[in-house]
Structures are given as C-alpha cells and as structure tokens.
LUMKOLRO-975819 format. One record per atom (N, C-alpha, C): atom name; residue in one letter; x, y, z. Coordinates in Angstrom, 2 decimals. Atoms other than C-alpha are relative to their C-alpha. Example, Ala and Ser with C-alpha at 12.3 -4.5 7.8 and 13.67 -1.06 7.14 Angstrom:
BEGIN
N  a  0.89  -1.19  0.00
CA  a  12.30  -4.50  7.80
C  a  0.90  1.20  0.00
N  s  -0.82  -1.19  -0.06
CA  s  13.67  -1.06  7.14
C  s  -0.77  1.09  0.73
//
This chain:
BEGIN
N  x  -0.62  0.59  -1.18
CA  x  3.77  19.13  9.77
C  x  1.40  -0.53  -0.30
N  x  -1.05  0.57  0.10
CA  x  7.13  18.29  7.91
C  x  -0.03  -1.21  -0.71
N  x  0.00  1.73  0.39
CA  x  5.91  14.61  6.93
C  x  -0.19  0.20  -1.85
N  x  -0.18  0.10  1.16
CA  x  6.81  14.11  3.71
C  x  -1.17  -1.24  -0.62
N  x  0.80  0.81  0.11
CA  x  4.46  11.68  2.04
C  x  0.45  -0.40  -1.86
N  x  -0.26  0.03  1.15
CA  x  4.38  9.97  -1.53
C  x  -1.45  0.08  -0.42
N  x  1.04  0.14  0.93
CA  x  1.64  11.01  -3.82
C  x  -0.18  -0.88  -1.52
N  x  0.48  0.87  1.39
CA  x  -0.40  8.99  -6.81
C  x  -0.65  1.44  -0.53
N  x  1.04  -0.61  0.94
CA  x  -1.93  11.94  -8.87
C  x  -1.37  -0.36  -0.23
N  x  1.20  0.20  0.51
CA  x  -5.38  12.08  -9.33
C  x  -0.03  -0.34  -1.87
N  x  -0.06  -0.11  1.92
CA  x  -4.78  12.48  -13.51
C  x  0.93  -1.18  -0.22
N  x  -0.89  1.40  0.36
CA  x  -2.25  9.24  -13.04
C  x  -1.37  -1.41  -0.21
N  x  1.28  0.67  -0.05
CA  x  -5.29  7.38  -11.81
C  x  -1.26  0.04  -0.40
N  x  0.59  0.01  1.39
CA  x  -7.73  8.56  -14.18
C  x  0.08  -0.77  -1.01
N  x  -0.41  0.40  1.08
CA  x  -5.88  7.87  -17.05
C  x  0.40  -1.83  0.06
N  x  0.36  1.52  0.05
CA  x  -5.11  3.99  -15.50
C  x  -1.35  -0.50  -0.22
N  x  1.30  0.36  0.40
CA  x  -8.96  3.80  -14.98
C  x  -0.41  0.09  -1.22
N  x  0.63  0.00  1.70
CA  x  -10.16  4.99  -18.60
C  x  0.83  -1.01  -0.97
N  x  -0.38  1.07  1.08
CA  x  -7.28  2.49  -20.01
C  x  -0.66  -1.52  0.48
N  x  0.63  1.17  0.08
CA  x  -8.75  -0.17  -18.36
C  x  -1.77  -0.55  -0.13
N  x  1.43  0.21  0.65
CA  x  -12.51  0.70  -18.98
C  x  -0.11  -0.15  -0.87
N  x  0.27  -0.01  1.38
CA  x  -11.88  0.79  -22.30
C  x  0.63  -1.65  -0.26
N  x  -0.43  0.98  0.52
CA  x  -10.12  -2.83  -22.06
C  x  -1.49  -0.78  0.58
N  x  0.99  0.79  -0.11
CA  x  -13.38  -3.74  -20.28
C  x  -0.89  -0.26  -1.30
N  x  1.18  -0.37  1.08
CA  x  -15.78  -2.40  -22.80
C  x  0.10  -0.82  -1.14
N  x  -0.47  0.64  0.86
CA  x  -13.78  -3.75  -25.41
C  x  -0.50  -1.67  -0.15
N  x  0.31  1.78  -0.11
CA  x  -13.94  -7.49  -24.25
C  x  -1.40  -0.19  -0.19
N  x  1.75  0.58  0.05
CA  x  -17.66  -7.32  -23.44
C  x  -0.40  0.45  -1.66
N  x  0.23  -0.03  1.51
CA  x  -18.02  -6.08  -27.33
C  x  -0.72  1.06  0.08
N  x  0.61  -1.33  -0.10
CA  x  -19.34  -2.60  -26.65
C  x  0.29  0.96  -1.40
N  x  -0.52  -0.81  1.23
CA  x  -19.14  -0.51  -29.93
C  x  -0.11  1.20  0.08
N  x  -0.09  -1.70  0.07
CA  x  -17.92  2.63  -30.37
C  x  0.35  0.36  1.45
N  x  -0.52  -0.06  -1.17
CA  x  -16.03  2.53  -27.14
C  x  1.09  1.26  0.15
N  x  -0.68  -1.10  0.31
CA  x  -13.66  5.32  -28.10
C  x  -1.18  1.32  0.52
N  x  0.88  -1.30  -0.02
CA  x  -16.57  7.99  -28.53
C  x  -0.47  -0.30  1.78
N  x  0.59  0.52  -1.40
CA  x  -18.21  6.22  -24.71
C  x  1.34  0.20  1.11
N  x  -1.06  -0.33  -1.19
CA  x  -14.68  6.95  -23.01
C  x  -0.16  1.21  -0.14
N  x  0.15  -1.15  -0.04
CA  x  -14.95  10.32  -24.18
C  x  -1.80  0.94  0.43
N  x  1.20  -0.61  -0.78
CA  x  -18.39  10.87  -22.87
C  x  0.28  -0.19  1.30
N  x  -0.12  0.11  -1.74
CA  x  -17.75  9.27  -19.50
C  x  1.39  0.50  0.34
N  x  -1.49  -0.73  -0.83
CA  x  -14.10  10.89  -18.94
C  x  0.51  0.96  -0.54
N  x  -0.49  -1.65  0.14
CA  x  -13.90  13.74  -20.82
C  x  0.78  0.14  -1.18
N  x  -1.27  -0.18  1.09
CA  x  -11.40  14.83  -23.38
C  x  0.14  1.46  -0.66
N  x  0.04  -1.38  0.04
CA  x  -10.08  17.96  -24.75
C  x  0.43  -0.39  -1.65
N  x  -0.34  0.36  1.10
CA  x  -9.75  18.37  -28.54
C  x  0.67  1.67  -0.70
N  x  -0.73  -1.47  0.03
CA  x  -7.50  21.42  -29.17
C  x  0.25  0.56  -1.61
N  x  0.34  -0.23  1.56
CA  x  -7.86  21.41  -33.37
C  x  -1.18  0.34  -0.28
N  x  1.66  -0.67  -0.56
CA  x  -11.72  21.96  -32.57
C  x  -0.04  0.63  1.21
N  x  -0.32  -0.62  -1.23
CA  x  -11.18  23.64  -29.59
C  x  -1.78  -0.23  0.13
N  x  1.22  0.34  -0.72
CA  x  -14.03  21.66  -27.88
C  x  0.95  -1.08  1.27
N  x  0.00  0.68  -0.72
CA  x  -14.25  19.68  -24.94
C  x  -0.68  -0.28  1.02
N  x  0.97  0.70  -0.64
CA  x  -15.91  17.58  -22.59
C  x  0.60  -0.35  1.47
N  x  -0.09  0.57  -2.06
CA  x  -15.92  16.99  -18.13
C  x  -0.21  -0.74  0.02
N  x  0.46  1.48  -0.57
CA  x  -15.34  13.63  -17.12
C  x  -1.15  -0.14  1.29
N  x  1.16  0.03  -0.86
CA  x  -18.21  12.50  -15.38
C  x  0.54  -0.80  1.13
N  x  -1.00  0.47  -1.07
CA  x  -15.29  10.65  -13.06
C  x  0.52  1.15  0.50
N  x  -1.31  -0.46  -0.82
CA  x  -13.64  12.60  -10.67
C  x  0.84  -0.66  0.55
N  x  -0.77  0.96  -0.52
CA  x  -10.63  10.77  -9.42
C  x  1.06  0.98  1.44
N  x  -0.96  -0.55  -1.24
CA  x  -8.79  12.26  -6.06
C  x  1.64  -0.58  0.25
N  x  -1.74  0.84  -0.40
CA  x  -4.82  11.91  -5.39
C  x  0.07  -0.71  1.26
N  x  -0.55  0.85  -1.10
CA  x  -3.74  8.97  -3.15
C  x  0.78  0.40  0.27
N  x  -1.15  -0.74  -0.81
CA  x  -1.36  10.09  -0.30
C  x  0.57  -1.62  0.29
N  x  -0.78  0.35  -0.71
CA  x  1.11  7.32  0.30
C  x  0.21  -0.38  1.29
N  x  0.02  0.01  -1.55
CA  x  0.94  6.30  4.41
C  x  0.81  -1.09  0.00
N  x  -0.82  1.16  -0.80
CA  x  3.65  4.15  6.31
C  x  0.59  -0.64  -1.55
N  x  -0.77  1.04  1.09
CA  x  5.45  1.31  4.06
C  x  1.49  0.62  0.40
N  x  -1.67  -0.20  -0.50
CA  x  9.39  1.28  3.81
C  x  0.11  1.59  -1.48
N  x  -0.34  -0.54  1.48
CA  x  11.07  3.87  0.88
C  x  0.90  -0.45  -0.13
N  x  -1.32  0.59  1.15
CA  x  13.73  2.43  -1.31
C  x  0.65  1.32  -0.90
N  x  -0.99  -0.79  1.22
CA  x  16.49  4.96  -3.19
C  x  0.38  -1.14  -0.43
N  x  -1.10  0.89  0.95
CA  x  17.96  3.25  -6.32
C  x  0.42  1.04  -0.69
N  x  -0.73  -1.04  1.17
CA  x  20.37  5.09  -8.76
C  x  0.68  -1.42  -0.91
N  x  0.12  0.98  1.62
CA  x  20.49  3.20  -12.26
C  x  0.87  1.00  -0.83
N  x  -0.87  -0.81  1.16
CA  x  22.86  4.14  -15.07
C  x  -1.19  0.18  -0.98
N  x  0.55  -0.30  1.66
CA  x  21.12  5.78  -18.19
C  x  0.53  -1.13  -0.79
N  x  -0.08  1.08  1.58
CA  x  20.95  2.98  -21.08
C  x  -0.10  0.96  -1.55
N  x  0.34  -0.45  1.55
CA  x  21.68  4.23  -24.49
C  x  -0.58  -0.65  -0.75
N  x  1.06  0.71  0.81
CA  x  18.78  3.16  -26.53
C  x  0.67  -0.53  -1.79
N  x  -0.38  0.68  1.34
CA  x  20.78  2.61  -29.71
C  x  1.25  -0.64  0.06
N  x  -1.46  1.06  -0.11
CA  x  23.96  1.10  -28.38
C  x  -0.23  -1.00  0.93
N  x  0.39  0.70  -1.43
CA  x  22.31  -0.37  -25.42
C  x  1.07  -0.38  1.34
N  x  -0.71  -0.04  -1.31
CA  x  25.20  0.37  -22.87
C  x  -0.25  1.28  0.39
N  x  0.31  -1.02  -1.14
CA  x  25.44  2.77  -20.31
C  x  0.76  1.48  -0.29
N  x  -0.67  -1.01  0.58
CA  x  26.07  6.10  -20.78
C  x  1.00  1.15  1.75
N  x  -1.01  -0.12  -1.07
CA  x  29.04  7.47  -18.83
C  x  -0.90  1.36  0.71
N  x  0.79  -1.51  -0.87
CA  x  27.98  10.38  -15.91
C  x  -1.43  0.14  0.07
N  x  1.41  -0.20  -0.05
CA  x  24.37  9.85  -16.34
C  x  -0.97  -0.72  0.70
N  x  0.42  0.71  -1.69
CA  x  22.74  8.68  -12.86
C  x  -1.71  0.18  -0.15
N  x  1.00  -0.44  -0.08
CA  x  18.98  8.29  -12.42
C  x  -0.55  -0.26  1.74
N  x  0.31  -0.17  -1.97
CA  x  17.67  9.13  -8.73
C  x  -1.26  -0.33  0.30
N  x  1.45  0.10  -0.26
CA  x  14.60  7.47  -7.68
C  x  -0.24  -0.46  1.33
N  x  0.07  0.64  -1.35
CA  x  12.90  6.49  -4.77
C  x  -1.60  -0.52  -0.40
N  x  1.14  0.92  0.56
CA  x  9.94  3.72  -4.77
C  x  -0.43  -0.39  1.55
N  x  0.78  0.20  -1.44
CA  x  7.18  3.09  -1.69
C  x  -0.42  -1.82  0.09
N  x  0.05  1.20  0.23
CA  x  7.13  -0.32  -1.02
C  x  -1.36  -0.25  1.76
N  x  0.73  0.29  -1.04
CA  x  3.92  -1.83  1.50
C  x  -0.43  0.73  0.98
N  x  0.86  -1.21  -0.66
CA  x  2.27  1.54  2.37
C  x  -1.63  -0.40  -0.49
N  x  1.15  0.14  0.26
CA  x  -1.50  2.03  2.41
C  x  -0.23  1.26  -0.90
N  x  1.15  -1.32  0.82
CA  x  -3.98  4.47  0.31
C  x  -0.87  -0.46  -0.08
N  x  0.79  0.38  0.66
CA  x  -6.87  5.09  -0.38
C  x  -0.35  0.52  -1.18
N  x  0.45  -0.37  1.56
CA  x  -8.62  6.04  -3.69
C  x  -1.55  0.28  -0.02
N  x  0.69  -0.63  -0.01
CA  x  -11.23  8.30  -4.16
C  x  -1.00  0.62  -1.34
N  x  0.85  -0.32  0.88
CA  x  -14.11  8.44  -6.70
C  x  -0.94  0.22  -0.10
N  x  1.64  -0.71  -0.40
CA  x  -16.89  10.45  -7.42
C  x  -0.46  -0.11  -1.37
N  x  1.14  0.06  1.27
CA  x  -19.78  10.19  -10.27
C  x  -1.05  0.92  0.02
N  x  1.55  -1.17  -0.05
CA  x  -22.14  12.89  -11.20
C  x  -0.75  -0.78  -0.42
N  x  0.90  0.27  0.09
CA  x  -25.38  11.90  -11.15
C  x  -0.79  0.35  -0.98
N  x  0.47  -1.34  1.14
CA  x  -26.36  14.50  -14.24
C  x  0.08  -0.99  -1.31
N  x  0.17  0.87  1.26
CA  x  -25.06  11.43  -16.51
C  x  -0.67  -0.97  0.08
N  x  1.45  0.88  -0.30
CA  x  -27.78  9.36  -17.94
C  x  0.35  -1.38  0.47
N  x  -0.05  1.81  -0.60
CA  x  -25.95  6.02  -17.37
C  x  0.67  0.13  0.83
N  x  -1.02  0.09  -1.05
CA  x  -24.21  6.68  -14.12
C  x  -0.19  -1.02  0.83
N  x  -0.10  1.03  -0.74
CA  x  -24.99  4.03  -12.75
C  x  0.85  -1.47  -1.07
N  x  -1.19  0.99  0.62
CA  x  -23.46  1.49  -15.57
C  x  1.35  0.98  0.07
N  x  -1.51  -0.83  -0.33
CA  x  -20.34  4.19  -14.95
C  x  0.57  -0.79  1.22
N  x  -0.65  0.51  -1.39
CA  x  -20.12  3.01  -11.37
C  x  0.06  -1.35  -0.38
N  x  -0.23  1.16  0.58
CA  x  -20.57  -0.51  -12.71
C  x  0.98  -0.62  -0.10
N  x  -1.44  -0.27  1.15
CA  x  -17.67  -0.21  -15.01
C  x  1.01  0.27  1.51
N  x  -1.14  0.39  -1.08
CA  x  -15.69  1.10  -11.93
C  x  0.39  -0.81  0.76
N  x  -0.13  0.83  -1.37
CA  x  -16.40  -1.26  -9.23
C  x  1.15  -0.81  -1.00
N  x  -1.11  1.19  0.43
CA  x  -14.83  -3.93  -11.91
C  x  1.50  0.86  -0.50
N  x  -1.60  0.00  -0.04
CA  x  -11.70  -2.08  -12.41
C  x  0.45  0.34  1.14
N  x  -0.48  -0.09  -1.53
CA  x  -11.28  -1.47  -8.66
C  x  0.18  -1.43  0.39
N  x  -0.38  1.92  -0.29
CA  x  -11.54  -5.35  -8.38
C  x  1.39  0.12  -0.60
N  x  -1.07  0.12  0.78
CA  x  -8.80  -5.41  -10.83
C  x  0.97  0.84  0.72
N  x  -1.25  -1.25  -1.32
CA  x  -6.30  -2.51  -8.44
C  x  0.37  -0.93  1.03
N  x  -0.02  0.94  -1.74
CA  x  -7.53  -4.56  -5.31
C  x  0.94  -1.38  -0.23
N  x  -0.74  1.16  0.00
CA  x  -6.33  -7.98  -6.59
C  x  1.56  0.06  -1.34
N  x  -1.13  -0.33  0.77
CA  x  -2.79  -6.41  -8.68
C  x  0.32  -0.60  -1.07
N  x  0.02  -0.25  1.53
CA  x  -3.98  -7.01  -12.30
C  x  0.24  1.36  -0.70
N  x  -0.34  -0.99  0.73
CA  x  -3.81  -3.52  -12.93
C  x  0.93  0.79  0.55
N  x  -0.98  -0.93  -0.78
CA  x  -0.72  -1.80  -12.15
C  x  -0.27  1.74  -0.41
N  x  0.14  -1.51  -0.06
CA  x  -0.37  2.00  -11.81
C  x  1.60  0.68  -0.17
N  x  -1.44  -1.02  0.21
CA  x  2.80  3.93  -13.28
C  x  0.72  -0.77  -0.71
N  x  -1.22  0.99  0.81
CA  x  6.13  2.79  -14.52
C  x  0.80  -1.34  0.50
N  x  -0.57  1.41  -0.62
CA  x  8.10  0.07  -13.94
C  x  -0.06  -1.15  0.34
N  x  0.48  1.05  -0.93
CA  x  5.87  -2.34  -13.15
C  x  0.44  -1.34  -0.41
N  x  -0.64  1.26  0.86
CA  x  8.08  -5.54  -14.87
C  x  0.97  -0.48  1.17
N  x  -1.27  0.42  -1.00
CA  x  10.48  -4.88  -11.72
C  x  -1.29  0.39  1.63
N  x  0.94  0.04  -1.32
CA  x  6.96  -4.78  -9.12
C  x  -0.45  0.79  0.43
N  x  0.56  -1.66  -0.96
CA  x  6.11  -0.99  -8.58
C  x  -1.23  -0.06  -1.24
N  x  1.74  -0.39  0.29
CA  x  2.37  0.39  -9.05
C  x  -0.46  -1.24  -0.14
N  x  1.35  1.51  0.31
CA  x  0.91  -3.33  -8.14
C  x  -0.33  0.23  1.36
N  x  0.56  -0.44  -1.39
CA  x  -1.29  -2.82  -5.39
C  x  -0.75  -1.51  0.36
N  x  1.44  1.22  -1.12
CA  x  -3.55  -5.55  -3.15
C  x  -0.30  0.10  1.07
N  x  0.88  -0.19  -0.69
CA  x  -6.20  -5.31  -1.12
C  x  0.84  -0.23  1.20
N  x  -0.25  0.03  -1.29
CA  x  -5.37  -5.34  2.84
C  x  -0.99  -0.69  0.62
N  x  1.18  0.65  -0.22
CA  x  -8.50  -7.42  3.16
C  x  -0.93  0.32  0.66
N  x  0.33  -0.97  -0.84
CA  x  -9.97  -4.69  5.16
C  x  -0.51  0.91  -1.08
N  x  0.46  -1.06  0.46
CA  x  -11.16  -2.65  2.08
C  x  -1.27  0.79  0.14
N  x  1.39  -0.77  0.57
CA  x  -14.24  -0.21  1.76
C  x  -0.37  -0.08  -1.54
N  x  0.95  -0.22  0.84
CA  x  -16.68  -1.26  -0.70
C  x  -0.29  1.50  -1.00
N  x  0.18  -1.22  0.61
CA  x  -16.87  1.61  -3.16
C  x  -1.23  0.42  -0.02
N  x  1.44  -0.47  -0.47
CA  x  -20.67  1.39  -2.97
C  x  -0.51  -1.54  0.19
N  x  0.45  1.26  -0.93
CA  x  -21.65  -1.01  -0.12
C  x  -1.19  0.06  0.16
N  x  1.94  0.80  0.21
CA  x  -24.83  -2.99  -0.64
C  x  -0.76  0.41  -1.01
N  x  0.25  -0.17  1.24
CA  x  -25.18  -1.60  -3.88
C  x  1.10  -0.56  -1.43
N  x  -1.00  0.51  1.12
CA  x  -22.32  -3.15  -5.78
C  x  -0.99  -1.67  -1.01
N  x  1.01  0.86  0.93
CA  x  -25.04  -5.92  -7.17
C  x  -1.04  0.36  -1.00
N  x  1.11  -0.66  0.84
CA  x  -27.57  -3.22  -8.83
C  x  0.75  0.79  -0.81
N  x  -0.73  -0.17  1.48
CA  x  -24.44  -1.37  -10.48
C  x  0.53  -0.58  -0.89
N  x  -0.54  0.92  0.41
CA  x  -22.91  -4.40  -11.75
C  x  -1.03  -0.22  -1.10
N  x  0.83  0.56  1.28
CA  x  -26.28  -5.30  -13.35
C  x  -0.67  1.54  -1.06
N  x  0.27  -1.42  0.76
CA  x  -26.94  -1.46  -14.54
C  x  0.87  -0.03  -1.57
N  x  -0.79  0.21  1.04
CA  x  -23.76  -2.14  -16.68
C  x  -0.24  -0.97  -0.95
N  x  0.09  0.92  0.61
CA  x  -24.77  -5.14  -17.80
C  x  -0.64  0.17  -1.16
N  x  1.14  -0.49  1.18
CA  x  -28.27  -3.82  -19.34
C  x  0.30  1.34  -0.77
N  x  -0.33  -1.02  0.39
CA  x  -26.30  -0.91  -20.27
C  x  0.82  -0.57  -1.73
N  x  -0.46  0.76  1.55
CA  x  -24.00  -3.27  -22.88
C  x  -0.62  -0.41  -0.91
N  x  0.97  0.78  1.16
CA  x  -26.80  -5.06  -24.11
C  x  -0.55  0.84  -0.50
N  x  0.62  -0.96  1.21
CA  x  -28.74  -2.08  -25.10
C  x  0.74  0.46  -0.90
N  x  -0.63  -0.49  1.20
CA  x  -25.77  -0.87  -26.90
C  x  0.24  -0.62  -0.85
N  x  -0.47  0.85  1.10
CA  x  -24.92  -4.13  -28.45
C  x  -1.14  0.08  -0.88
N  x  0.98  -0.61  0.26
CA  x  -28.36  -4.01  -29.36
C  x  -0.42  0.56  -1.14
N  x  0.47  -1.29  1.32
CA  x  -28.90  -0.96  -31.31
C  x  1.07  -0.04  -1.07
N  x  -0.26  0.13  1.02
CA  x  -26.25  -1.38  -33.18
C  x  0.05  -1.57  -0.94
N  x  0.24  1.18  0.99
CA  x  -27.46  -5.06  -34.59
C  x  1.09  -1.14  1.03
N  x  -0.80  1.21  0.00
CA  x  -25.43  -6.97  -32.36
C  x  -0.22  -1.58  1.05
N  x  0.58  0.74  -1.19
CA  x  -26.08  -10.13  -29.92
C  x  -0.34  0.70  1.22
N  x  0.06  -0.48  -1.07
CA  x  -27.57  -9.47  -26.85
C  x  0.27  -0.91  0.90
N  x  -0.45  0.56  -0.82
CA  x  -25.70  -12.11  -25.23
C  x  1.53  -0.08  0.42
N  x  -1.73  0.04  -0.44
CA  x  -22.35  -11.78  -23.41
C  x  0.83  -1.18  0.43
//
C-alpha cells in the first residue's frame, strides 16, 4: 500500500531474549546455562557442522504510528577521537510508536513450560524498559514500555509457568549438588 513502516527483526529479538535468559538463569544459579541456551534457542556450530532449532520462535515487530526523527552525526575516529572530515552517518529513529511481539514455543520440548516461564519474565523486563533492544540505547532508542493495555503472553496461565520455571531451577540446582533454595 506504499506505507513504509519500521521493522524490529525477528533474529534482533531473539538474540535480546537469549541475552537476557541467560542473565536470568545466571542470577537464579542455574548451571551449565550456556549448554541450556543452546538447547532452548538453538545454535549452529560450523567446525562440527551440527546444529540445533530454537524451541523459540520469535516474529518481526512492524513499527505503527509514533513520530520519525532523521539525525546525521559526523564519523568519530576511534584513535584520534575527532571527526573525520566528509563522513556523514544517516539515520532515522521511531520515537512513541506501538508493536507487538510475537512468540511461539514448541510443545515437543520437555520443559516448555519453564521456557515460557523464563519468557514471561523477560517480557516483564521489555514491558517496563529494563531491557533495551538495538543500539544506542545511552541516547534512549530500543527502550520500550508497556501502553498499559498489554496482552498477557499467556493469560491466566502466567502463575503455573512462572512456577514450572521455578521447579525447573531447583531440579537442576539439585542434580548438580546445589541448594534447592533461591
């Protein structure tokens, strides 16, 4: 129809989610959180030419309404730290548009339900603009917050994945010898 729109990548928003599951996992004391991102999101290992399907699918956010902003910034020379003559950078940044965000979980994995778990709490974290998305964010781009109007990612079940995850940590802390208290 002509309408130009700004996209988020699906593989942008992936890759924010798995960095911040892995800062969850981390905190709660989950071991062996490395090998557990690469079960639940996949990874390709091209020296073994193996690899693994995230059990996340993540869909691209389209951009709707908000203002757009052009800026043009001089190039910084990283070892003199001034500006380097003729060298313009052209951007444009979406300021107080909506999206939404789109995630799916196969059911095929055995803990998909501590998966969804794990998501709801980094969708908390998007909704209230702890976790930014992209570059820049020191000067306010990729911080998002809720419209207070959101959809529940899984409404009237966000209390039985929450605790799926829970008993999901402890068994792992668990087995490998460690408290089972968080």
């Amino acid at each position: 129809d002509g309408t130009v729109n700004a996209v988020i990548p699906g593989s942008s928003w992936a890759g924010v989610i798995r960095s911040r599951a892995g800062e969850i996992l981390t905190g709660l004391g989950v071991p062996e959180v490395t090998c557990l991102l690469r079960e639940w999101f996949g990874y390709v290992d091209e020296v073994n030419h193996t690899a693994r399907r995230s059990v996340v699918t993540v869909s691209e956010s389209r951009i709707r309404g908000g203002e757009k902003l052009d800026v043009v910034r001089n190039r910084i020379d990283r070892f003199s730290g001034g500006t380097v003559k003729g060298h313009l950078y052209h951007e444009r940044a979406y300021f107080r548009g909506t999206l939404s965000l789109s995630l799916r979980v196969r059911r095929s994995c055995p803990d998909w339900q501590a998966v969804c778990g794990l998501l709801i709490l980094v969708i908390k974290d998007i909704e209230n603009g702890y976790l930014p998305a992209g570059g820049q964010t020191a000067v306010g781009r990729g911080i998002f917050a809720s419209a207070g109007r959101e959809n529940r990612l899984f409404e009237g079940e966000e209390d039985g994945y929450l605790h799926a995850l829970a008993e999901f940590v402890m068994e792992r802390r668990n087995s490998y010898g460690m408290s089972d208290t968080l």
